[in-house]
N, C-alpha and C positions, 0 to 999 in steps of 0.2 A: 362782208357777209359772213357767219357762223358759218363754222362746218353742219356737216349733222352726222348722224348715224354714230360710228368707232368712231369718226375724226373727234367729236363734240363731246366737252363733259360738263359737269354743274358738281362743284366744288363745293363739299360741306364740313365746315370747321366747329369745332366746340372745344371751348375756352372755360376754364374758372372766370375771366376777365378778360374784356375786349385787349387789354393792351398787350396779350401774350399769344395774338390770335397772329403777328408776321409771322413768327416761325411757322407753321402748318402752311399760312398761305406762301410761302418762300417756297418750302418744300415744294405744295404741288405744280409750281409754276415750274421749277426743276423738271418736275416728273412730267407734265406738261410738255416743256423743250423737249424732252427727252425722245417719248411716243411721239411726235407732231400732231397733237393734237389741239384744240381748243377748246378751252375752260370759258363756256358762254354763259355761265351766270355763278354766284357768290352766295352763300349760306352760311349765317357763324352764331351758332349757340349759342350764348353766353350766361352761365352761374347753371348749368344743365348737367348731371351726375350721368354716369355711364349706362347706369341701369332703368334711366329713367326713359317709359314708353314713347313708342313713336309719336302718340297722338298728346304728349307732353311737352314734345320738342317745337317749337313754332316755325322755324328756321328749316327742320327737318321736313318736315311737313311740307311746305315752300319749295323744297328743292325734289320733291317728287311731283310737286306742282309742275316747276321749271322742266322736268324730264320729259314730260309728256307734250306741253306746250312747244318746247325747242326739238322735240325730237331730236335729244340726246342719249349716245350709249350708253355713256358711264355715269357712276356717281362715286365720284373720286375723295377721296379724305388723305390727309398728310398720313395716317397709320391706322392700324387696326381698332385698335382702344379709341379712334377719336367716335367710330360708332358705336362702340358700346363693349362693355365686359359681363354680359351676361347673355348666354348662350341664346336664351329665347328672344330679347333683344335683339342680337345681331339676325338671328333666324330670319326673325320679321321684317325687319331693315333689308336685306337680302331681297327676300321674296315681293316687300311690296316695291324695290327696283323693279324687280321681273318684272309685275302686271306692268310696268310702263316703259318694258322693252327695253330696260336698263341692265348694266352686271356692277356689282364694287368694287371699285379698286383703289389700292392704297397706293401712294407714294412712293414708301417706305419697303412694299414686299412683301409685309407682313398679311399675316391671314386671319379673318374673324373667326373668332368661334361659331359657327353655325354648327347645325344639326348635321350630326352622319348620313342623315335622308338627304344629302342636298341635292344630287343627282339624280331621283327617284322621278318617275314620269309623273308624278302626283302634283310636283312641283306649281304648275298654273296655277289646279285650283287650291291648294292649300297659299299661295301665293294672293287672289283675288279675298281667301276670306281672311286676310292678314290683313291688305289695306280694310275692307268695310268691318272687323273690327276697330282696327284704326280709325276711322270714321268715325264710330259709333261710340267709340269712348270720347272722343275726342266733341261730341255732341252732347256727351252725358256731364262732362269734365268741363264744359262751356256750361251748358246751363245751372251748373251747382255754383259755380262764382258768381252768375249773373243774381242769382237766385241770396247767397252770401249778400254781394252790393246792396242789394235792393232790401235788405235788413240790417243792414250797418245804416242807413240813407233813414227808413225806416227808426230804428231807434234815437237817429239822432232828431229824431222829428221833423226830418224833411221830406217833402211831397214825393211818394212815389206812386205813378201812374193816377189817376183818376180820384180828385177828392176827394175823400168818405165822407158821407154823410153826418153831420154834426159838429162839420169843420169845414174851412176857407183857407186859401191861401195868403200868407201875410204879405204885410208890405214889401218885405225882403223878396219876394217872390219864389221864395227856395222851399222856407218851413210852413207850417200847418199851423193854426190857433182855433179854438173853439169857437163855431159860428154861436149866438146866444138866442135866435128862433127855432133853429134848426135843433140845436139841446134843450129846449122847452118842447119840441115835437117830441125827443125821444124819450123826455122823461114822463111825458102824456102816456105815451104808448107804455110805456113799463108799467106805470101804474095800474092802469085798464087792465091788464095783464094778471098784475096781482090779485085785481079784485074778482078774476076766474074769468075774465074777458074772454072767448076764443079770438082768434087772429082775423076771422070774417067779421066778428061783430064787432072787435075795435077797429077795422076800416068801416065801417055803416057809422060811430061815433063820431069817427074826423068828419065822416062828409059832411055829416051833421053840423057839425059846427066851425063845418067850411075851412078846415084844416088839412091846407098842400103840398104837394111834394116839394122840393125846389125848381122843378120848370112849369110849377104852378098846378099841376093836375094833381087831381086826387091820387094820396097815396094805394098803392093796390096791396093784395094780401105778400107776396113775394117780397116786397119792402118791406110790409112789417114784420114777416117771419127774419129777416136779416136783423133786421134792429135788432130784434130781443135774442139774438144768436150774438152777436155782439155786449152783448150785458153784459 
């Protein structure tokens, strides 16, 4: 069974490349023997720059995860630079340990640049809004990739989320192709439009002539305001 408390650490390494990541881990397994302690879980960066934020590192992230789960003291790295070379960096790194009852230690001896405040009683809370910064970038930093994919997916003309209207999914089941009822609805609608239709009185035209949405009911004004926003 894991130690916990001082006995217990969680081990976080960052590499240019997984295959230069023994040495740190040699290291802390040293420094490890050394204090008798226990290294109860593994963290390793890999292609992650010094200065790069908390909530950039996946790994790091992870291992503030593992601290609070394992109820572990420490969060140990082979040296000071493995956490970072920029002051505000390590600051944060530092403090969000703290909120989870952790301190950092290196290996090596060596000392992070943190802030002259480190000792300051202010410590908790500047500590608490370190992580849900962390958090919060780290949500904002998710959803702009997510948001990236789903328009790379998008321009390559394949389905993302919910068919638009005046298109099907193809055989392939991936891309998109023009439905040919559904784009004879919409160029109805545009037309109508032109000829100074308002939006109510080109839905009163479809019903008329029995023209439906695709799950068969009448189209309402909300759909046709979308079509012609799509023009």
């Amino acid at each position: 069974m894991a130690a916990s408390g001082v006995r217990s650490a969680v081990a976080y390494v960052r590499v240019a490349e997984l295959a230069s990541a023994s040495a740190q881990q040699r290291a802390i397994e040293a420094w490890a023997r050394r204090a008798e302690v226990d290294v109860s879980s593994w963290h390793v960066d890999v292609g992650i720059d010094g200065a790069t934020p908390i909530a950039e590192r996946p790994a790091l992230m992870a291992a503030f995860a593992a601290l609070r789960v394992l109820g572990a003291g420490r969060l140990v790295a082979a040296n000071a630079t493995t956490f970072g070379h920029e002051e505000l960096v390590c600051w944060l790194i530092e403090r969000a340990a703290l909120v989870e009852g952790a301190t950092l230690v290196t290996a090596d001896g060596s000392q992070t640049r943190t802030s002259p405040e480190a000792g300051d009683a202010r410590d908790a809370a500047y500590s608490r809004g370190a992580v849900e910064l962390a958090r919060a970038y780290r949500r904002v930093t998710t959803g702009a990739r997510v948001r990236a994919v789903l328009a790379e997916k998008k321009a390559r003309g394949e389905r993302v989320g919910n068919v638009p209207y005046g298109f099907r999914v193809a055989v392939d089941g991936v891309h998109l192709e023009p439905d040919a009822r559904e784009q004879d609805v919409i160029a109805i609608v545009r037309r109508l439009s032109s000829e100074g239709l308002s939006q109510r009185a080109i839905v009163a035209r479809l019903a008329a002539r029995e023209i439906v949405g695709r799950t068969g009911a009448p189209l309402r004004q909300t759909q046709i305001a979308k079509l012609l926003r799509s023009a």
